[in-house]
C-alpha positions as CSV (number, residue, x, y, z in Angstrom):
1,X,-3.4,74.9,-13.6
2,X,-6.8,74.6,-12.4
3,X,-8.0,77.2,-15.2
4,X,-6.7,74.7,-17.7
5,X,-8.9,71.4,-18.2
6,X,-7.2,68.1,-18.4
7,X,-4.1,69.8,-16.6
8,X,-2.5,68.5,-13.5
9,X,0.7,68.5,-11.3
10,X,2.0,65.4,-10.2
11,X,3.6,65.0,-6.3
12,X,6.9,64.9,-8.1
13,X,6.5,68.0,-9.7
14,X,5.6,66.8,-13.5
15,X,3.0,68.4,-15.0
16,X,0.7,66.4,-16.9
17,X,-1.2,67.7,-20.0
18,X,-4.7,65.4,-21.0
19,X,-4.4,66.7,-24.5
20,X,-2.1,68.5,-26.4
21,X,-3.4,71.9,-28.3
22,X,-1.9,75.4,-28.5
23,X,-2.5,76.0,-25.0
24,X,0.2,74.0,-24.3
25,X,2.7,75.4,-26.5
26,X,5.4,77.6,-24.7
27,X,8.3,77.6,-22.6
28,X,8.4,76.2,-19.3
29,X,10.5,76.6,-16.1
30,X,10.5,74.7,-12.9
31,X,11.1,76.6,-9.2
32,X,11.9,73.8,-6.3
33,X,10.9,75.4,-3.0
34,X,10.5,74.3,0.7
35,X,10.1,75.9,3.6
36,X,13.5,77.5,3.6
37,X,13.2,78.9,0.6
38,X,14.5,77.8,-3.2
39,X,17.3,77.6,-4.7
40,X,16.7,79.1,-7.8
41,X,14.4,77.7,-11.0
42,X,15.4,75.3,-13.9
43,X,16.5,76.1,-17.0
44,X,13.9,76.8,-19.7
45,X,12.3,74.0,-22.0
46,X,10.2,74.8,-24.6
47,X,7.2,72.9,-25.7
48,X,6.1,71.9,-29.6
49,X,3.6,70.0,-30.6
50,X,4.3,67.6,-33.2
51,X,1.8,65.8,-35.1
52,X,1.9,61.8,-35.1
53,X,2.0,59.6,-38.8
54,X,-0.7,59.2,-40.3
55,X,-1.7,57.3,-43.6
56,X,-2.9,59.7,-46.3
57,X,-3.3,56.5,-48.6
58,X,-3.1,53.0,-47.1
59,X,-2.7,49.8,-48.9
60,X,-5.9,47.7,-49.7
61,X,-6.7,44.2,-47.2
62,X,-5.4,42.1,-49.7
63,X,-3.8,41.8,-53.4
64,X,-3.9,39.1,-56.2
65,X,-1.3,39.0,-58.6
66,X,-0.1,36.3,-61.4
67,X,3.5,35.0,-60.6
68,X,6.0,37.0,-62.7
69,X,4.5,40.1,-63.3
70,X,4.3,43.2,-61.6
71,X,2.3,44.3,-58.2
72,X,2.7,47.7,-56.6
73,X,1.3,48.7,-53.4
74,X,0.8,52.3,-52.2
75,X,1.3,53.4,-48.7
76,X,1.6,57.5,-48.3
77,X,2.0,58.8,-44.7
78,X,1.8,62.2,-43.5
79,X,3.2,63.8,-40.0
80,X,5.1,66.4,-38.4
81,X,7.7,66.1,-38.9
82,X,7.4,64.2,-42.1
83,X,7.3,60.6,-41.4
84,X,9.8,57.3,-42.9
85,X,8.2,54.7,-44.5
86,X,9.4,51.1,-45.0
87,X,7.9,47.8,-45.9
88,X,8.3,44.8,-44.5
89,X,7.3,41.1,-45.0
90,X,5.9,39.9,-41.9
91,X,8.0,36.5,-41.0
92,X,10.5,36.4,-43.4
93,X,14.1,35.6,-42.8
94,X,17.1,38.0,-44.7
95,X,16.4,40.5,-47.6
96,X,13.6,40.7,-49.4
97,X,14.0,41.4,-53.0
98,X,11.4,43.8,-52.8
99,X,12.3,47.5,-53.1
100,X,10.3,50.9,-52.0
101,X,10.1,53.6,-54.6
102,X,10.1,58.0,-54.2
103,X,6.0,57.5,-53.2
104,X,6.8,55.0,-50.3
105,X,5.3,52.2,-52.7
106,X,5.9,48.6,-51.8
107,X,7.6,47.3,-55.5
108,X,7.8,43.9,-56.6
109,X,8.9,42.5,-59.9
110,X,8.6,40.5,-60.8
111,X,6.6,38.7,-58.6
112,X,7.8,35.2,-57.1
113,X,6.2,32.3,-54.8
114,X,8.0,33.4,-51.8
115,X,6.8,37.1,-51.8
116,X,3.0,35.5,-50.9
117,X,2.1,36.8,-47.7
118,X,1.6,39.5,-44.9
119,X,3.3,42.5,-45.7
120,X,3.0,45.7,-43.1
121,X,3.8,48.9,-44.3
122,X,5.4,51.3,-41.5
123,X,5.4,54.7,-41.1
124,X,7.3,56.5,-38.0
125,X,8.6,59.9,-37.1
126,X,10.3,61.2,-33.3
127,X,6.2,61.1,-31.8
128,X,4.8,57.9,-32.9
129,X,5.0,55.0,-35.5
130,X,1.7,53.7,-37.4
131,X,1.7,50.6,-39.2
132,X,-0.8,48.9,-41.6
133,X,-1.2,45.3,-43.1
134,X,-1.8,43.7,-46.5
135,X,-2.0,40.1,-47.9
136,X,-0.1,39.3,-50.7
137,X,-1.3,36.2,-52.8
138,X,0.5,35.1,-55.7
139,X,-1.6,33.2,-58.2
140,X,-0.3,30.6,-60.9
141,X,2.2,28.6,-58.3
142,X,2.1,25.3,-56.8
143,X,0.4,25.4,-53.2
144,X,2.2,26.6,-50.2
145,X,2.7,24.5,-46.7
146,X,0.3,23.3,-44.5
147,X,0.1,24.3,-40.9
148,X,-0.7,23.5,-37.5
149,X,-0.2,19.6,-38.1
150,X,-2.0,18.0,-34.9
151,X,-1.2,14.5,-34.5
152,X,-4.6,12.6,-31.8
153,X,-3.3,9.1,-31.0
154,X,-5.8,6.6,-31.1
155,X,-5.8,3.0,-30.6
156,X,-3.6,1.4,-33.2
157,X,-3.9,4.2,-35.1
158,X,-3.5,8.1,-35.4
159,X,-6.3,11.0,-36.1
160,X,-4.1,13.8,-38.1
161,X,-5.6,17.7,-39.1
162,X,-4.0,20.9,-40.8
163,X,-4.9,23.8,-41.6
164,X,-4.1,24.5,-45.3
165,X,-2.0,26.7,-47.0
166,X,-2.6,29.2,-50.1
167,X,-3.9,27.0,-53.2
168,X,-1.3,29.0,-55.8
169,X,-4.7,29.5,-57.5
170,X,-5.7,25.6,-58.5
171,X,-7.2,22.9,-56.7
172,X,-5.0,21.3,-54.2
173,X,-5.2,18.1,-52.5
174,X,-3.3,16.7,-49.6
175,X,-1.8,13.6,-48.6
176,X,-0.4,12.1,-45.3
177,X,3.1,10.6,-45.2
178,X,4.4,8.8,-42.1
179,X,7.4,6.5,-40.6
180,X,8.2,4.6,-37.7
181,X,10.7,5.8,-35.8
182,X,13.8,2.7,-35.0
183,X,17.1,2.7,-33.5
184,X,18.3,0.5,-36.3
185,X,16.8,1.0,-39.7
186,X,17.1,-2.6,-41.8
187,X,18.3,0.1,-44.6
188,X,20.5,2.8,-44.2
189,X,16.6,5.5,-44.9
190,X,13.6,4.2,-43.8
191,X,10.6,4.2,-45.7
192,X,7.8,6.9,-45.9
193,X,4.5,5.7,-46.4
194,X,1.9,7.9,-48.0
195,X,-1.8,7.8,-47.6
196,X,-4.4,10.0,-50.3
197,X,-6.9,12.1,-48.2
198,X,-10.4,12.3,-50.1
199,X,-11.4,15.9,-51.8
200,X,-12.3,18.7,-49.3
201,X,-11.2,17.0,-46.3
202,X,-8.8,19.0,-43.6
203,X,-8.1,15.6,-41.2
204,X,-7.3,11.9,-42.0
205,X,-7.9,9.1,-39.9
206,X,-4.6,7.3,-40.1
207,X,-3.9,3.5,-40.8
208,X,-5.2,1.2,-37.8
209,X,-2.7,-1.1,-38.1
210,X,0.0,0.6,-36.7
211,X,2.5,-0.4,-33.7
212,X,1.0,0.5,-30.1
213,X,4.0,2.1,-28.3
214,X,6.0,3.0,-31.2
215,X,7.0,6.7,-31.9
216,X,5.8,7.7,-35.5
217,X,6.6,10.3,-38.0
218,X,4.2,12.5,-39.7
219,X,3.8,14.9,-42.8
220,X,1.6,16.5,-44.5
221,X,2.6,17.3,-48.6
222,X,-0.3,19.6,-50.7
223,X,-0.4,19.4,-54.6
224,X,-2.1,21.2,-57.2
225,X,-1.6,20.9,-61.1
226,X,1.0,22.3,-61.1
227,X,3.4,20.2,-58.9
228,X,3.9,19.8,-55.1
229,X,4.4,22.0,-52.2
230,X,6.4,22.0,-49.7
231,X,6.4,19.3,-46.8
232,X,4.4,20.2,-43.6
233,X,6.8,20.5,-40.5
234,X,7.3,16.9,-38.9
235,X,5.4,15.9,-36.0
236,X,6.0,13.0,-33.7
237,X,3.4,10.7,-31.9
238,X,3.0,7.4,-30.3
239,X,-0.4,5.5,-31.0
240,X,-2.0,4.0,-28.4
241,X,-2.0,0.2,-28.2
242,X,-4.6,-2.2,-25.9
243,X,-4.8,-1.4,-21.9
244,X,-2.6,-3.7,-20.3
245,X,-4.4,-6.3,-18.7
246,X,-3.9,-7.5,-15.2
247,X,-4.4,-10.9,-13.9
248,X,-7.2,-10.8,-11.6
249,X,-6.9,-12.4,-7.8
250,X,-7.6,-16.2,-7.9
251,X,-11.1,-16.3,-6.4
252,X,-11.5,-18.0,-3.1
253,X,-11.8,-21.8,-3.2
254,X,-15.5,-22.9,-3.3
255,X,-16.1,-26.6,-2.8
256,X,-17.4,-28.4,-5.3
257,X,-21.1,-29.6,-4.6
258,X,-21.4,-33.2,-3.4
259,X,-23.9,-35.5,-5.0
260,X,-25.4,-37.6,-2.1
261,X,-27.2,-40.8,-3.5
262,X,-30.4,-41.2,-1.5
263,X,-30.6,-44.8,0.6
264,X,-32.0,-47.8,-1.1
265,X,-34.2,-50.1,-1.1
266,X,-36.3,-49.1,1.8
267,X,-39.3,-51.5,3.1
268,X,-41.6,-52.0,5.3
269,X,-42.7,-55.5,7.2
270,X,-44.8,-56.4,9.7
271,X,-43.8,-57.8,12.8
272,X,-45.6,-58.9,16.5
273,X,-43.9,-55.3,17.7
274,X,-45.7,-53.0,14.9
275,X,-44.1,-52.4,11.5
276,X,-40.3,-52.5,10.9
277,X,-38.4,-50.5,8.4
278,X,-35.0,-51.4,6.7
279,X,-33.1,-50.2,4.1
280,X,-29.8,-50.4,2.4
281,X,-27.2,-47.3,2.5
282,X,-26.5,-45.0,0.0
283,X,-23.7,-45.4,-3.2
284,X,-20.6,-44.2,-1.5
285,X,-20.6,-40.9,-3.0
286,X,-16.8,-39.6,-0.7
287,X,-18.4,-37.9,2.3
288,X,-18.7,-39.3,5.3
289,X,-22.4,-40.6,5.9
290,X,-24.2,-38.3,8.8
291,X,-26.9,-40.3,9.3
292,X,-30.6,-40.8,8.1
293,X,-34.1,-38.7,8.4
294,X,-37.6,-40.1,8.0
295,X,-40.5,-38.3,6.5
296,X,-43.7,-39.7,6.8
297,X,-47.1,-38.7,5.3
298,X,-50.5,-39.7,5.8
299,X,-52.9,-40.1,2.8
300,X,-52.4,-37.4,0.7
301,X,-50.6,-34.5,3.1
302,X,-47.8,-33.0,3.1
303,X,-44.5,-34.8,4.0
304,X,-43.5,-34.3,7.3
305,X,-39.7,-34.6,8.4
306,X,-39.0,-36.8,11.2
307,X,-35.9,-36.2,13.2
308,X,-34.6,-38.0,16.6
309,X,-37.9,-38.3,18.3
310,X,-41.5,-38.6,16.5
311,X,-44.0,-35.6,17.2
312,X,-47.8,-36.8,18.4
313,X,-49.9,-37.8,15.6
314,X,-53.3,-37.3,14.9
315,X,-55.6,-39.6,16.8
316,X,-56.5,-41.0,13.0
317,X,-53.2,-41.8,12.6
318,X,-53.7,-44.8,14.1
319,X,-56.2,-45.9,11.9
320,X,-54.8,-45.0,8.3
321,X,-52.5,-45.1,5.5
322,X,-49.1,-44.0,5.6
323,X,-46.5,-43.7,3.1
324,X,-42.3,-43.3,4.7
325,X,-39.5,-42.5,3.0
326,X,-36.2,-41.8,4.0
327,X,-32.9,-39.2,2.9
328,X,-29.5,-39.2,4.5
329,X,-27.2,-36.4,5.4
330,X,-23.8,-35.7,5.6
331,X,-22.7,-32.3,6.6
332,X,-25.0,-29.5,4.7
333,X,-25.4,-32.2,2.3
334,X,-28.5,-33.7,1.9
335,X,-29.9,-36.7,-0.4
336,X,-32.3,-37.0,-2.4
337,X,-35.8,-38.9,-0.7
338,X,-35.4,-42.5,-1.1
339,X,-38.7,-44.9,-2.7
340,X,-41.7,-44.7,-0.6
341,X,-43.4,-47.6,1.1
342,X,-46.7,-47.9,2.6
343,X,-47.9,-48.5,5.3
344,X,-51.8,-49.4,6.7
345,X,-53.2,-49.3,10.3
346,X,-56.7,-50.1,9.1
347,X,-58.0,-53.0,11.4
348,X,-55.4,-52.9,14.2
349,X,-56.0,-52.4,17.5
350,X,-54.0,-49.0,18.7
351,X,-52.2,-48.9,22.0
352,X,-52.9,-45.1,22.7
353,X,-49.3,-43.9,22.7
354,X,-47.5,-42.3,19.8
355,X,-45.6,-44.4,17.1
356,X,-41.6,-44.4,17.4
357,X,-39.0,-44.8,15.0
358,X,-35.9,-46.8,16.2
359,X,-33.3,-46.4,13.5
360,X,-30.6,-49.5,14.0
361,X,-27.8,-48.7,12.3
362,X,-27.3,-44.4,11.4
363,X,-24.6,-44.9,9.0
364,X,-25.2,-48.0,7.3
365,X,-28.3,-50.1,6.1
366,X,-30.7,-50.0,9.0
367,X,-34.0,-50.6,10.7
368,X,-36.7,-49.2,12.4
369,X,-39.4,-50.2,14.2
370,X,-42.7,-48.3,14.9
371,X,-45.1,-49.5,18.0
């Protein structure tokens, strides 16, 4: 076998021949052996080689005929031994009225709407079978289904697309019929409703008013001049309807801000002990009063904020003009500053320590006296 290219034995014993030419034409026995010996060879088979269809004339890509009259399609096959032919249309169901004649020609006549299509033409003998393919269109008919309906839901509405069938020849144009989909019809056949898809267009945006969560019926019809086609297969689909919307968490309580009226009518008189300050409390405003702070400027400086005890002053602080004015608290609530009143050491004789504030009453009208 090695003399012979594209030979080979298998471990089984087969022999396996790359290409078949008249070296491999013959007869052929097979000897089993072993170690102890054989038992005798096969019988004798004989090898013939036998050439596979193939298509002396095959039919053109694709054929246009007027309904009614006739088309005839060659297909000639050659092989050894001599091949049959038959015709076939490729997805139709039962007999076709077509017939084959003596030349392995594909026959029809007259032509009708339904013989549009693939047809493959088949040729096969005891080594192989070949086949070839041709489109049939027959022209002068009304247009032929649409396919591949695709139904998107969208929000309230639906986003259908088809691929079109063969025109019969004329224009066509399509239109989109649909139906909701109820366990009990008010009439015994619900209603389709139809929609016009403009010129040229493949896909139709579908009515936004339809039902969210409601199963829907779709079709697609094409028409030409001279009549209608054949529905598109139904397709079913639910539009989408507004995200349900959850009721967020209650947000924590948040007190409502308290408006604290400031204290009123604060004054300033003089007395034998220094000056004394008084004022009147606040309009009840709901909170419970805190108590009171003083701030005190002098001349035109910045307030200062005066808490339980009064900080040293400036050595001219005992010979100048200040200006008090007083804010209560209650809580983290704070008022607003209360009028100002003046107040003038100019003249008087100082006694070296630092002024106090005194307040008499926290949480009501009060007084205070400064030394």
């Amino acid at each position: 076998l090695c003399q012979l290219p594209g030979w080979s034995l298998r471990p089984d014993g087969s022999i396996v021949v790359a290409t078949g030419n008249d070296d491999a034409l013959g007869v052929y026995k097979c000897t089993p052996y072993n170690r102890y010996g054989t038992a005798g060879e096969s019988r004798p088979t004989r090898v013939l080689l036998k050439d596979p269809p193939a298509f002396a004339v095959r039919p053109k890509e694709e054929y246009f005929q007027e309904v009614g009259r006739e088309l005839v399609i060659p297909c000639v096959a050659r092989g050894d031994p001599p091949p049959t032919v038959s015709w076939v249309k490729v997805g139709s169901v039962g007999k076709s009225s077509a017939h084959v004649d003596g030349n392995s020609s594909l026959v029809l006549h007259p032509l009708i709407k339904e013989q549009h299509g693939v047809w493959e033409c088949t040729a096969t003998n005891r080594v192989a079978t070949v086949t070839a393919a041709t489109s049939v269109h027959v022209l002068g008919t009304s247009p032929h289904a649409v396919t591949n309906v695709s139904v998107l839901p969208l929000l309230l509405a639906a986003n259908i697309s088809w691929e079109p069938g063969f025109d019969g020849g004329y224009f066509q144009r399509f239109s989109v019929w649909y139906t909701p989909l109820v366990k009990h019809p008010p009439r015994a056949h619900h209603e389709w409703v139809s929609l016009s898809v403009p010129a040229g267009a493949q896909h139709l945006l579908g009515e936004n008013n339809l039902q969210p969560d409601t199963s829907y019926q779709f079709s697609v019809l094409a028409q030409n001049k001279l009549g209608s086609g054949p529905f598109s297969q139904i397709v079913t689909s639910v539009p989408r309807g507004f995200p349900a919307t959850t009721v967020p968490p209650e947000p924590p309580a948040v007190p409502l801000p308290v408006f604290l009226p400031p204290p009123r009518a604060l004054r300033a008189n003089e007395t034998a002990r220094g000056v004394l300050l008084s004022w009147d409390p606040p309009v009840p405003a709901g909170v419970a009063l805190g108590g009171y702070a003083l701030e005190l400027r002098q001349g035109k400086g910045g307030w200062e904020v005066l808490e339980r005890s009064i900080p040293p002053t400036d050595p001219r602080g005992l010979d100048a003009f200040y200006e008090f004015r007083l804010v209560a608290f209650a809580g983290s609530y704070i008022s607003e500053p209360s009028n100002t009143v003046n107040v003038s050491t100019a003249g008087e004789e100082g006694t070296g320590g630092t002024p106090w504030l005194f307040p008499a009453s926290p949480l009501g009208g009060g007084e205070g006296a400064t030394c």
